[in-house]
C-alpha positions as CSV (number, residue, x, y, z in Angstrom):
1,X,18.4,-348.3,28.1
2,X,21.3,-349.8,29.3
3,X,22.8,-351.0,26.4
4,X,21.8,-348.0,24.5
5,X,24.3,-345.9,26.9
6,X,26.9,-348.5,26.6
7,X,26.5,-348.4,23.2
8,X,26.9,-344.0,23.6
9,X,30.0,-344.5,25.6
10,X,32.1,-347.0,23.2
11,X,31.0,-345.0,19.9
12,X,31.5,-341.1,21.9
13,X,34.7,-342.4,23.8
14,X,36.5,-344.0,20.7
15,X,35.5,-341.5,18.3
16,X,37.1,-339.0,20.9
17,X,40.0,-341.1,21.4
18,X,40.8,-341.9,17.7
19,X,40.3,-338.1,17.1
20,X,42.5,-337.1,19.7
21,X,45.6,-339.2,19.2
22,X,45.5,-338.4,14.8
23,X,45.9,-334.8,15.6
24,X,48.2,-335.1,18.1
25,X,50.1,-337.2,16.3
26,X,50.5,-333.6,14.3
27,X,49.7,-330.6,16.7
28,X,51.7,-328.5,14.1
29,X,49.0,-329.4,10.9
30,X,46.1,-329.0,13.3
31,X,47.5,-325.5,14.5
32,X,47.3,-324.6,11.1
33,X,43.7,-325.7,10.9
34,X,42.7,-323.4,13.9
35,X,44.5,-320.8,12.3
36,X,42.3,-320.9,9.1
37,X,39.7,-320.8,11.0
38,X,39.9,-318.1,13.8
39,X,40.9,-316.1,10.6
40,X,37.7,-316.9,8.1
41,X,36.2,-315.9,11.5
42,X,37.4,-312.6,11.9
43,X,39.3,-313.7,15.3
44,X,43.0,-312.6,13.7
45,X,44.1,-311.2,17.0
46,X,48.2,-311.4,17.1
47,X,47.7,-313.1,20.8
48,X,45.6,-315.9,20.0
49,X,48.2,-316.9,17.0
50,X,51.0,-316.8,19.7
51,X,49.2,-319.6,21.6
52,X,48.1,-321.4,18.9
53,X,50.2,-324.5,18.8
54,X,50.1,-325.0,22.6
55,X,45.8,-324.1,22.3
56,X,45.8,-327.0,19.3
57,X,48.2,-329.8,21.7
58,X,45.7,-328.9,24.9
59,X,42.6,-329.7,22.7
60,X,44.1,-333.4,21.6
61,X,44.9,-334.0,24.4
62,X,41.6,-333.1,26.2
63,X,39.8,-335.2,23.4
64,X,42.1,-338.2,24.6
65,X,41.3,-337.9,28.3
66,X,37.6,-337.5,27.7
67,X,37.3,-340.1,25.3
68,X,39.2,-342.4,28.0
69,X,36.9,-340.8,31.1
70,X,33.9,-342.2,29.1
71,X,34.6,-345.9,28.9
72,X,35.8,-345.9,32.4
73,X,33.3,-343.8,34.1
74,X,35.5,-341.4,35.4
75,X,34.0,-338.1,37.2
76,X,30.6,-337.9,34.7
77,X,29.1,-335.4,35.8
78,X,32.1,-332.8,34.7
79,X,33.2,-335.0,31.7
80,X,29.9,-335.0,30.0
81,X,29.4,-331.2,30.8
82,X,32.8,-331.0,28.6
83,X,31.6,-333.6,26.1
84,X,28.4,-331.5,25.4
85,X,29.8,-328.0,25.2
86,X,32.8,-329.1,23.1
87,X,30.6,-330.3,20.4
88,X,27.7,-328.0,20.8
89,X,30.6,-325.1,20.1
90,X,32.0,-327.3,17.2
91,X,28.4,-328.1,15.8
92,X,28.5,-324.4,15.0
93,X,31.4,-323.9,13.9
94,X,31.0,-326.7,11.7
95,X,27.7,-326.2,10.2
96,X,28.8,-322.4,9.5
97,X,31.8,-323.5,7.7
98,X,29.8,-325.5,5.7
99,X,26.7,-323.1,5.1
100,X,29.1,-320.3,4.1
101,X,31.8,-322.6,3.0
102,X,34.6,-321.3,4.8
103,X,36.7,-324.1,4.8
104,X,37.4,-327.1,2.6
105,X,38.5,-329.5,4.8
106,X,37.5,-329.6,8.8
107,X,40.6,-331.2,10.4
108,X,38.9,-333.4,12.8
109,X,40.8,-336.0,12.0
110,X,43.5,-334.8,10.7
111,X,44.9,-335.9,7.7
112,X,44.0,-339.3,8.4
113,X,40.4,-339.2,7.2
114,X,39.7,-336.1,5.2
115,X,36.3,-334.6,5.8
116,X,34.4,-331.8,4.1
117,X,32.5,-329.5,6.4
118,X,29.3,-330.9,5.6
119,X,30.5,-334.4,6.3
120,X,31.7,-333.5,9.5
121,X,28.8,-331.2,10.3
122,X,26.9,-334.4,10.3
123,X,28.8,-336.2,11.8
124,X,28.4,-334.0,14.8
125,X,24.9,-333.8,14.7
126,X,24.8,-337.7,15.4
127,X,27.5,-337.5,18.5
128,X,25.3,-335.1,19.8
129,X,22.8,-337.3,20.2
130,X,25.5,-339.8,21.8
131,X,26.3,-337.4,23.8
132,X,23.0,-336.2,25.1
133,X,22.4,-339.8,26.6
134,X,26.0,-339.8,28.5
135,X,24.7,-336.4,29.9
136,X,21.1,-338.0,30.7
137,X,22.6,-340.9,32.5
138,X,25.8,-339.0,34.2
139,X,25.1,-339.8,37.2
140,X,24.4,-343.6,36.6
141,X,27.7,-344.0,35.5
142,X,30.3,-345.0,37.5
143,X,34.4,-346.3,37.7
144,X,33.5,-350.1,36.6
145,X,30.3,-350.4,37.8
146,X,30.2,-353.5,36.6
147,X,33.7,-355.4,35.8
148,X,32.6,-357.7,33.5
149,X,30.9,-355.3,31.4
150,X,33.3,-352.5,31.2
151,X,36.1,-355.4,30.6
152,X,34.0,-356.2,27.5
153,X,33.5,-352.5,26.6
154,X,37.3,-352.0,26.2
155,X,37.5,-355.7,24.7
156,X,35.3,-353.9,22.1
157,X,36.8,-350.7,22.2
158,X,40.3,-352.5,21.5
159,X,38.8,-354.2,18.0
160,X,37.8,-350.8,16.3
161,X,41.1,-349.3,17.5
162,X,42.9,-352.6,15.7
163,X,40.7,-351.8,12.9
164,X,41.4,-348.3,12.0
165,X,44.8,-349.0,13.1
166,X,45.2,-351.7,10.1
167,X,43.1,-349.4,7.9
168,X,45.8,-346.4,8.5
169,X,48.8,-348.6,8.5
170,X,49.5,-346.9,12.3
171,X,49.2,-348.6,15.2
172,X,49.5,-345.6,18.2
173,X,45.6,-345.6,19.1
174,X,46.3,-349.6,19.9
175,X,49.0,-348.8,21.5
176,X,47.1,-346.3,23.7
177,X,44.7,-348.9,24.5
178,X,47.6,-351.7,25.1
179,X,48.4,-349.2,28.2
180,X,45.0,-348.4,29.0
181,X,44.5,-352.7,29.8
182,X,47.0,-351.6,32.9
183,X,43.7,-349.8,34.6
184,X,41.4,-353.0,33.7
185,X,44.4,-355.4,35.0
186,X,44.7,-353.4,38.0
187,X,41.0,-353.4,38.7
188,X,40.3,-357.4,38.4
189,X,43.2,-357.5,40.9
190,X,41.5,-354.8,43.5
191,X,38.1,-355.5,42.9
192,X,37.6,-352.8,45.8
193,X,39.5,-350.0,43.9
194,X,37.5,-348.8,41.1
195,X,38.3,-345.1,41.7
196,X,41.6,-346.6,42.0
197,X,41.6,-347.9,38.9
198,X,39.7,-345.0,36.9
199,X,42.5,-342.7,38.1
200,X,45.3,-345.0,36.9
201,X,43.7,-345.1,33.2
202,X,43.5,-340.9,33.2
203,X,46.8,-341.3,34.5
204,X,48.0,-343.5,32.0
205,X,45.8,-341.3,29.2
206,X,47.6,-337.9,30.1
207,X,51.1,-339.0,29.9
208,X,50.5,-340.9,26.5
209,X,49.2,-337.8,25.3
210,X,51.5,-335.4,26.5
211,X,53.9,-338.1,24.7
212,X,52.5,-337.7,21.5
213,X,52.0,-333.9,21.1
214,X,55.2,-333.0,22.3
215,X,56.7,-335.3,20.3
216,X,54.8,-334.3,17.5
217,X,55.8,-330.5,18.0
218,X,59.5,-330.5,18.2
219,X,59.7,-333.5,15.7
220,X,57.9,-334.8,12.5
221,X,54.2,-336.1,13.3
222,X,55.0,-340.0,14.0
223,X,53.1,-341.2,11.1
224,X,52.7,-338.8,7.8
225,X,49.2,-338.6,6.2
226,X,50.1,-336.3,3.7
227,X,51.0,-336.9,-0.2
228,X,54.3,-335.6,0.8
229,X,55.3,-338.3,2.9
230,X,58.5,-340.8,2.5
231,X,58.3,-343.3,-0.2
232,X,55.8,-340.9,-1.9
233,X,56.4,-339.9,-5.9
234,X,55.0,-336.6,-6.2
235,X,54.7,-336.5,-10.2
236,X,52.2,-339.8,-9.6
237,X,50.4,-337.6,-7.5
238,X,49.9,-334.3,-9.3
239,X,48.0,-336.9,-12.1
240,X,45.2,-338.6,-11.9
241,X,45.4,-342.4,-11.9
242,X,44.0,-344.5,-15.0
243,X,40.2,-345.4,-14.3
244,X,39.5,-342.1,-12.0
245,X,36.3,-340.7,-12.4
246,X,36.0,-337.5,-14.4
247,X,33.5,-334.8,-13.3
248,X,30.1,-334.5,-15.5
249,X,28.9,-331.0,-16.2
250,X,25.7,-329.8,-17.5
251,X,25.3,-326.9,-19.9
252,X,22.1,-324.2,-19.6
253,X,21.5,-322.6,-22.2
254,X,19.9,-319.5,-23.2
255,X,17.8,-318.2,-25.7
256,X,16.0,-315.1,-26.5
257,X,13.0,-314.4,-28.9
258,X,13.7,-311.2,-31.1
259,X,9.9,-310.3,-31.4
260,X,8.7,-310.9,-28.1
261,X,11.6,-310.8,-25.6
262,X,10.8,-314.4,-24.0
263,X,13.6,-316.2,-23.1
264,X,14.2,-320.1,-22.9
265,X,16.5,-322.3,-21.2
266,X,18.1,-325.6,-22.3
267,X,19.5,-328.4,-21.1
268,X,22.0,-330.8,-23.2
269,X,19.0,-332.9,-23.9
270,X,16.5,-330.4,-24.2
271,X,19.0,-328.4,-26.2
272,X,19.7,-331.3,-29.3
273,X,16.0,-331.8,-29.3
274,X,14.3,-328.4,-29.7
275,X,16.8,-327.1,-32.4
276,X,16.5,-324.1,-31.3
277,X,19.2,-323.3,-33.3
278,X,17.3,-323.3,-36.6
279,X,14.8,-320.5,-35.5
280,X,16.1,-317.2,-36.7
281,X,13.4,-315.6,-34.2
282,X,15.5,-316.5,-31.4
283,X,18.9,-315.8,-30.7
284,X,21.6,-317.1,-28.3
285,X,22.3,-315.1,-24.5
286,X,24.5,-317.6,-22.5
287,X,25.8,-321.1,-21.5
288,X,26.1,-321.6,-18.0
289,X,27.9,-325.0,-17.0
290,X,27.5,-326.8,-13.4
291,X,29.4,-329.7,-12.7
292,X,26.3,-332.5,-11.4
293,X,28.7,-335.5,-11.0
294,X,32.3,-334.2,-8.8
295,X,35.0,-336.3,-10.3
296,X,38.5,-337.7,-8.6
297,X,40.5,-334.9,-7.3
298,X,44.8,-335.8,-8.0
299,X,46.3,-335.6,-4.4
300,X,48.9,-333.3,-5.1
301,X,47.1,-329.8,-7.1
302,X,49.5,-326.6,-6.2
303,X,52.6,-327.9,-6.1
304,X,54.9,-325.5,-8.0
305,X,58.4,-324.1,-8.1
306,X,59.1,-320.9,-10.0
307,X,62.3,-318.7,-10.2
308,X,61.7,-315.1,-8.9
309,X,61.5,-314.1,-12.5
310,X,58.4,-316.0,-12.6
311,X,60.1,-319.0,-14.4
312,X,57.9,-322.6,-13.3
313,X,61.1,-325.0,-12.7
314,X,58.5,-327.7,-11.0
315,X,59.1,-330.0,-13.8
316,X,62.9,-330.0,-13.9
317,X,63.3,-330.1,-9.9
318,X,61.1,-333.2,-10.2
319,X,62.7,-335.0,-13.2
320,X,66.6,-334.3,-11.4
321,X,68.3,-337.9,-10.1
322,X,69.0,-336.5,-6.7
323,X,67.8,-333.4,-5.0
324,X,67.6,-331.8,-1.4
325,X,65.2,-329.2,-0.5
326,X,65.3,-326.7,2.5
327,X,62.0,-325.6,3.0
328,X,61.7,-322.6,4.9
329,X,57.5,-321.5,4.7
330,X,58.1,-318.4,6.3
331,X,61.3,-317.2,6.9
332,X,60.1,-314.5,9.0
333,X,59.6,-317.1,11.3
334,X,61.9,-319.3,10.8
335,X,64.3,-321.1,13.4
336,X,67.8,-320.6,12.3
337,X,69.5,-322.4,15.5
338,X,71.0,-325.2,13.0
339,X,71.4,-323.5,10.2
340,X,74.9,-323.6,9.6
341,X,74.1,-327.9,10.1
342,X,71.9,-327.1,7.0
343,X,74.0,-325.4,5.1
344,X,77.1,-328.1,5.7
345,X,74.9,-330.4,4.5
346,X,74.0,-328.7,1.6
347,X,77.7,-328.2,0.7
348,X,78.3,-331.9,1.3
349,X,75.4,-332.7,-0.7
350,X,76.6,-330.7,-3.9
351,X,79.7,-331.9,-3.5
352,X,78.6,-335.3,-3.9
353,X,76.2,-334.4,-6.9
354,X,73.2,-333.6,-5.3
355,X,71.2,-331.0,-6.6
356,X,70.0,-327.9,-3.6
357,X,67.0,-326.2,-3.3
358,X,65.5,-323.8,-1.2
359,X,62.0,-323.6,-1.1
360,X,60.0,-320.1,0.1
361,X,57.0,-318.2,-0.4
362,X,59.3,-315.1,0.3
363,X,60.1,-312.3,-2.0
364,X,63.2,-311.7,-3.7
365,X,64.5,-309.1,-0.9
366,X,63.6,-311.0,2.0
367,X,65.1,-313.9,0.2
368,X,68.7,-312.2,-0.5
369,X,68.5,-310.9,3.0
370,X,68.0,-314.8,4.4
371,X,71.0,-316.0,2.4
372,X,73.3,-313.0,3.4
373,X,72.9,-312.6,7.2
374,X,73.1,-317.0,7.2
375,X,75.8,-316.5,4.1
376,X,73.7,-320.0,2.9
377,X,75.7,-321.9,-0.4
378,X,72.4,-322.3,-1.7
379,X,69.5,-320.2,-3.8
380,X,65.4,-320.3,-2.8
381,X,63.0,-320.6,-5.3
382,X,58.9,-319.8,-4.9
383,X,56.5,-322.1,-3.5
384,X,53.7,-321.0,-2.2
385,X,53.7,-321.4,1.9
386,X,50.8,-323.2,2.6
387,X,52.4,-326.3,0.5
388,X,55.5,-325.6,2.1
389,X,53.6,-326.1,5.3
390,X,51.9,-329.4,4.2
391,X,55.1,-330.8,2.9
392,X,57.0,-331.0,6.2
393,X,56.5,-329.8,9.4
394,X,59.2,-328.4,10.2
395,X,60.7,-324.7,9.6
396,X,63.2,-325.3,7.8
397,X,63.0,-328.3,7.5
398,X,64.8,-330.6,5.0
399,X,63.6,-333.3,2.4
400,X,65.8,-335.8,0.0
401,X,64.3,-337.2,-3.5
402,X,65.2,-339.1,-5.9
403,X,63.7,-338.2,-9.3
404,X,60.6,-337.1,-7.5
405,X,60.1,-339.7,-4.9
406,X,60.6,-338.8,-1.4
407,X,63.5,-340.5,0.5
408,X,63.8,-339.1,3.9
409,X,62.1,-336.1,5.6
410,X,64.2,-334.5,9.0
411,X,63.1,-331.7,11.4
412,X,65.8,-328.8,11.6
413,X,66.4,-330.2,15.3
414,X,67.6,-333.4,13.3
415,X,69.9,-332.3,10.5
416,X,70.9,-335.9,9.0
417,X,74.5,-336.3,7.9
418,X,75.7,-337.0,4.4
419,X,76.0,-340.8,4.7
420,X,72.4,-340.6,6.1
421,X,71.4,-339.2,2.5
422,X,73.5,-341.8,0.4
């Protein structure tokens, strides 16, 4: 049994941990999530948006501190009380997304690792089980019980972290754990401070997090998951790759007799080898088609940029040698403290042959109103917001390509200078 909970507490306390830090690395994108949510939910209550962004930041970094109170044993008997209604209320809100397919994507981690809702529904179903051992044997465990093991457990720990670290290309969950080893340094040299010890690694776990999620929210997320991030060519991504797999679909057909009102239904197979077809006693109803095999999905699927006449200018914007977009998602909300940066740039930016976009899901009046009370030297076009939104977080915020490709990405608290663009 022992091994079986120390076993629960490195696969509960890492998931937790890894969890934690990819969504804090983007409090902003996860905000977002629990938006869509509390909406399909009904729960569209003008106070609970207000405090969305801090509510999304307090839940990464509770996920962080718990996933860290795990493998050191700290205070049990409250952290697995946590532990089990925090996924017994995300088991269900979970598996009803997924029953009534509410939502495509679940944003537990982020956009690290994509899941669907029925992925993650499962995958919640199996840390409850985790979980339900930690909360059986609560008040077994203890701050470093046993030295030698809980060094091993974070020697452990430290491997997956380096793992998933090389898998994402990002290296902040090892670097939570290269702090972390303070605690287990600190204990082997006060073997009579364990509490000691368990406090310093909360400690340690709270300021890192705070670290990231405010740094997250008044700049760009540290590392960018998203098909829109530097170095990225969006044309590559609105196609699929040579080699992807294309979806299979199967036709049902249906027939009717004339004389006696029976009706059949065909498959492709079925369909070739009845001829059917040849019987003038039966006639033709309907095809119905369902897709059996799901085929590769292109990472980029609603990007487009229309005129307010309705005009669709993606494929020039894309195609032009240098362009900068100011992306405003909703300009109802957004922050016009450095505007007049953005708009010197802009003017710098034409002046030295770069093409200037705005980017809105505004209408044509709002828009005209924006350019007028900021007197901005440069148009908006249409995109829809929830694009806008996944392209940069950040509103406005500003983005420089070169024939498609993403070159830079800056916060509107960061307005680069020309030279920075060139």
């Amino acid at each position: 049994m022992k091994y079986l909970v120390t076993f629960a507490r490195i696969f509960v306390g890492n998931l937790f941990i890894f969890s934690g830090v990819v969504k804090a690395n983007d409090p902003l994108g996860f905000s977002y999530k629990l938006d869509e949510y509390f909406v399909e939910f009904g729960m569209n209550w003008e106070w609970l948006h207000s405090l969305l962004v801090p509510l999304a930041a307090a839940l990464c970094i509770a996920e962080i501190i718990m996933g860290i109170a795990v493998l050191v044993g700290w205070r049990m008997k409250e952290i697995s009380w946590s532990l089990l209604l925090m996924i017994g209320f995300f088991t269900i809100l979970t598996g009803a997304s997924a029953v009534f397919e509410i939502v495509r994507s679940c944003g537990c981690f982020g956009d690290a690792i994509p899941l669907t809702p029925w992925q993650s529904f499962y995958k919640d179903l199996i840390l409850i089980v985790f979980i339900l051992i930690i909360f059986i044997k609560r008040n077994e465990i203890k701050p470093w019980k046993d030295s030698k093991h809980l060094a091993a457990m974070f020697a452990v720990s430290t491997l997956i972290m380096i793992g998933l670290g090389v898998m994402l290309e990002w290296d902040m969950q090892v670097v939570a754990f290269a702090t972390i080893w303070i605690a287990v340094i600190l204990k082997f040299a006060m073997p009579d401070k364990a509490q000691l010890a368990a406090n310093t690694a909360i400690v340690i776990s709270i300021v890192y997090s705070l670290y990231l999620t405010i740094g997250g929210t008044t700049d760009l997320p540290f590392k960018d998951f998203r098909p829109y991030a530097v170095e990225k060519n969006l044309p590559d991504q609105m196609t699929l790759p040579e080699g992807a797999v294309q979806p299979v679909y199967e036709n049902l057909l249906v027939y009717k007799n004339k004389v006696t009102g029976d009706t059949k239904e065909f498959t492709n197979a079925t369909y070739t080898a009845s001829k059917i077809w040849e019987d003038k006693d039966w006639e033709w109803q309907s095809t119905d088609s369902e897709m059996i095999v799901e085929g590769d999905v292109a990472k980029i699927t609603d990007l487009s940029i229309l005129n307010h006449a309705g005009g669709d200018l993606t494929d020039i914007i894309l195609a032009e040698e240098k362009t900068l977009w100011i992306v405003c998602y909703d300009m109802n909300l957004t922050n016009t403290e450095n505007i007049k940066e953005i708009n010197e740039l802009a003017k710098k930016a034409k002046a030295g042959g770069i093409k200037v976009y705005g980017l809105s899901s505004a209408g044509e009046e709002l828009k005209n109103k924006f350019i007028q009370e900021n007197r901005l030297d440069f148009d908006f076009y249409v995109t829809d917001g929830i694009v806008l939104k996944t392209m940069v977080r950040s509103n406005p915020g500003i983005m420089y390509l070169t024939k498609g490709t993403v070159g830079g990405k800056w916060h509107h608290s960061n307005v680069p200078g020309i030279e920075e663009l060139n």
